[in-house]
C-alpha positions as CSV (number, residue, x, y, z in Angstrom):
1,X,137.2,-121.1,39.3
2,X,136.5,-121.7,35.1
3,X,135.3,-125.1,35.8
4,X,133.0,-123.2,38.5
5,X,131.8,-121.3,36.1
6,X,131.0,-123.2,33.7
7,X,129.3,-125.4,35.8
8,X,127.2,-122.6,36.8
9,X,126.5,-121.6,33.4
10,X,125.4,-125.1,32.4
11,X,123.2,-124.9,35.3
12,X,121.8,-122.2,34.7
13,X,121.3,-123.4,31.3
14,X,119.3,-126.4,32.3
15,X,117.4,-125.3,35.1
16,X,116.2,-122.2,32.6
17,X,114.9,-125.1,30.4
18,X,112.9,-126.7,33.0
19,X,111.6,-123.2,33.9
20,X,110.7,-121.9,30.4
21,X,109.5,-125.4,28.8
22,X,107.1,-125.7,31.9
23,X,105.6,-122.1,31.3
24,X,105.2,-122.6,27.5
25,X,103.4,-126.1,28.5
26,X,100.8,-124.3,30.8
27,X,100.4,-121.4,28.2
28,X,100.4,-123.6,24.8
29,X,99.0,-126.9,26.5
30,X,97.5,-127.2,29.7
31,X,95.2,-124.1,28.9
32,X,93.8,-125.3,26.2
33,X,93.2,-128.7,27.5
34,X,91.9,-127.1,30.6
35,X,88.7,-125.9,28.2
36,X,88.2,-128.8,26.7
37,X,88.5,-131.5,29.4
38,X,85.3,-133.3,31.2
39,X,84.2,-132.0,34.5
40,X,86.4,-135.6,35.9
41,X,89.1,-135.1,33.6
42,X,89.7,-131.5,34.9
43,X,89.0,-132.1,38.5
44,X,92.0,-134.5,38.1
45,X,93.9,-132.6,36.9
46,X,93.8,-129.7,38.7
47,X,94.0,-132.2,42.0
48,X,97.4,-134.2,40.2
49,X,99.0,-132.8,37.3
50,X,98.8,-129.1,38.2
51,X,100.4,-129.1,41.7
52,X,103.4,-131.3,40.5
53,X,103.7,-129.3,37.0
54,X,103.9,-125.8,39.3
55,X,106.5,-127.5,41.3
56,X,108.8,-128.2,38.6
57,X,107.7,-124.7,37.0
58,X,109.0,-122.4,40.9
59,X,111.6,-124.1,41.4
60,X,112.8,-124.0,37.9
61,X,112.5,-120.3,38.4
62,X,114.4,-120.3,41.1
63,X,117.7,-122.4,40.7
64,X,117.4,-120.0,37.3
65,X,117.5,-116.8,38.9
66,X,120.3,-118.4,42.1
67,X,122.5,-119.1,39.2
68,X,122.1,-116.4,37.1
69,X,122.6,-113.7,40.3
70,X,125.8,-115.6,40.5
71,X,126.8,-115.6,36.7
72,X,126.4,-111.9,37.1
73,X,128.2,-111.6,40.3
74,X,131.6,-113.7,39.1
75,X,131.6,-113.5,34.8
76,X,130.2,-109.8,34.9
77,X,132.7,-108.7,37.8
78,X,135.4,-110.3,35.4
79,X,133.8,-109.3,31.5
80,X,131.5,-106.5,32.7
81,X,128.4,-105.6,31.9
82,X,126.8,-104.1,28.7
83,X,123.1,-103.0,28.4
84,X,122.6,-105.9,26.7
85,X,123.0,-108.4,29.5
86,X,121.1,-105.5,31.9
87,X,117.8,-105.8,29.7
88,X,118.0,-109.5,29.9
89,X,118.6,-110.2,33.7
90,X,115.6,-107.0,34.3
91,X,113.4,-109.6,32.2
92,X,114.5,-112.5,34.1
93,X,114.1,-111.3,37.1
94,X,110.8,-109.5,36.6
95,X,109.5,-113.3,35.2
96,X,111.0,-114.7,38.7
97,X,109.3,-112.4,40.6
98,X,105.7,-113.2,39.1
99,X,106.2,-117.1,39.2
100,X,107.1,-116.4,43.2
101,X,104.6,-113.4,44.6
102,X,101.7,-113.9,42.1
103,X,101.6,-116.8,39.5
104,X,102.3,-119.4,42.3
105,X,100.3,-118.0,45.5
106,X,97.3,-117.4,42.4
107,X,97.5,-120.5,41.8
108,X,97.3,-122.0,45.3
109,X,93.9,-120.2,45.3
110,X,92.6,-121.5,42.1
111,X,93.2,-124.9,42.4
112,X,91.7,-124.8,45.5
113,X,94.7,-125.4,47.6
114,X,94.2,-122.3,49.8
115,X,90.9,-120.5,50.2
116,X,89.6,-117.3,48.3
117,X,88.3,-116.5,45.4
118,X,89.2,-118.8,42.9
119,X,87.9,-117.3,39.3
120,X,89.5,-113.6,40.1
121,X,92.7,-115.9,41.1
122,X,93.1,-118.0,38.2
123,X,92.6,-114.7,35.8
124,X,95.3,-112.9,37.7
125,X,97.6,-115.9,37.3
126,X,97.1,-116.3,33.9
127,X,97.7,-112.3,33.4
128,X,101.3,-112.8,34.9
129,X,101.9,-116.0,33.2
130,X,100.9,-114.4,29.5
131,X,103.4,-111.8,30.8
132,X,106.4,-114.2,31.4
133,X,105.6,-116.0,28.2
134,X,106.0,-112.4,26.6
135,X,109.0,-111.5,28.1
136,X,110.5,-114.9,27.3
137,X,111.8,-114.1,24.0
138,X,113.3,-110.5,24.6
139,X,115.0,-112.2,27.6
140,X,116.5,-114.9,25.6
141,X,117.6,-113.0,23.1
142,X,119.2,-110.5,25.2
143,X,121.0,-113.1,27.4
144,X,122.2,-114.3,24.3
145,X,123.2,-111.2,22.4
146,X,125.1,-110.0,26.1
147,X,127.9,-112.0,24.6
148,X,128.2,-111.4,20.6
149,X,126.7,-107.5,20.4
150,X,127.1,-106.5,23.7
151,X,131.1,-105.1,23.1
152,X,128.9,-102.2,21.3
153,X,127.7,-100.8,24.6
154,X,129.5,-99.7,28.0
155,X,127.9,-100.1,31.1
156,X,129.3,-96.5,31.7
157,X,127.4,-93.4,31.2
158,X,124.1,-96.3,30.5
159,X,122.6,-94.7,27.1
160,X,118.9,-93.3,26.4
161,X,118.0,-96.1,24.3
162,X,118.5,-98.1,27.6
163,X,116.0,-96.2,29.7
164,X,113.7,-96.0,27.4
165,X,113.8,-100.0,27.0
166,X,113.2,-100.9,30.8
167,X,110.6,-98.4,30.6
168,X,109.1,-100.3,28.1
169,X,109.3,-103.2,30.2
170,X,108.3,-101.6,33.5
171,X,104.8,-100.5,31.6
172,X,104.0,-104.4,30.4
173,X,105.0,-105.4,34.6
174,X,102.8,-103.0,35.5
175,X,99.5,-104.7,33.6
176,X,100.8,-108.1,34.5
177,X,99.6,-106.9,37.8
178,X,96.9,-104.6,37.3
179,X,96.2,-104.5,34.2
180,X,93.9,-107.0,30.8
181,X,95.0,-109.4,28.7
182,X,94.6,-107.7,25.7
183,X,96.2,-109.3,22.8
184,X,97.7,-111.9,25.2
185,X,94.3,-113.3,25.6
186,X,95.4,-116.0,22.7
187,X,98.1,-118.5,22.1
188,X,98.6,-116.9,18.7
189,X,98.7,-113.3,20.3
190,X,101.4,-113.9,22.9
191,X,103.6,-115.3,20.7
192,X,103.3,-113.0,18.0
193,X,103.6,-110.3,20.9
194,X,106.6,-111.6,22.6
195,X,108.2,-111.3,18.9
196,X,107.4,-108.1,18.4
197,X,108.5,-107.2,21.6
198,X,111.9,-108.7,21.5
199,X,112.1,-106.6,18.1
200,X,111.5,-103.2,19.5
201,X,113.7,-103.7,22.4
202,X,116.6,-104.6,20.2
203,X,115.7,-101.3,17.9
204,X,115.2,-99.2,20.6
205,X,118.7,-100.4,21.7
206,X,120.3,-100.2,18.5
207,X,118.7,-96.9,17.5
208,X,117.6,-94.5,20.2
């Protein structure tokens, strides 16, 4: 059953590499090339290079979340949880959720592989793809901390300063869908964002 496990947590590991690396590469590369590139260069690539990149990207996503659910299920059954590792699998599975019901069937539409309107599809994409490149560092660090801070909390009698964190979170979800870019609009801002946020999550945790 260890060797299970940590089988499961190399996995889960590795396939949150693929996931990740490909959503920093359509938010710190592709987009940019994406304004740059020739009328021919673009067509291509939006014909070749996207489809296979979002491939690698979903499914990424989901052999991520698959092991993760079961990371939870076994090592948290055993270890239990702490509001730590609660934050982190709310981010994680709020950033699976986009890549599945909006980033990816967005996307279809943009790059012309479904029908419909393909301007109002690409912005909402993008909207939910800012959004998981925000909630990327929070995660990590949470998923990491789980393990080295988490001892400080119980998953009994779940604290204020919890609450008050996923509602934190739930707000930002709720203008990946509806909502503007804001200062996500930039390369610059959602990194600087997704630092900020990860630092006001851990204070509110620490603190409230």
């Amino acid at each position: 059953m260890e060797e299970i496990n940590f089988i499961a947590r190399w996995g889960h590991l590795l396939f949150g590499i693929t996931w990740i690396g490909m959503l920093y590469y359509f938010n710190f590369v592709q987009g940019g090339y994406f304004k740059s590139a020739t009328p021919e260069g673009l067509a291509d690539a939006k014909a070749k290079l996207a489809p296979s990149a979002l491939w690698w990207f979903r499914w990424g996503a989901m052999f991520t979340f698959l092991t993760g659910l079961y990371l939870l299920h076994t090592i948290g059954a055993t270890l239990g949880s702490n509001e730590f590792i609660i934050v982190g699998a709310v981010l994680g599975t709020l950033m699976f959720l986009n890549v599945w019901l909006v980033i990816w069937p967005a996307q279809q539409v943009a790059l012309g592989m479904k029908e419909g309107d393909g301007p109002a599809a690409g912005a909402k994409a993008l909207l939910a793809s800012r959004t998981n490149t925000l909630f990327s560092a929070p995660m990590a660090y949470f998923m990491l901390a789980s393990a080295h801070k988490g001892s400080q909390y119980s998953a009994e009698g779940l604290s204020t300063g919890l609450w008050a964190a996923l509602a934190v979170v739930v707000i930002l979800e709720i203008n990946a869908l509806i909502g503007k870019q804001g200062p996500l609009a930039s390369v610059a801002g959602v990194i600087h964002c997704s630092l900020a946020l990860t630092a006001v999550l851990a204070a509110i945790l620490h603190f409230v």
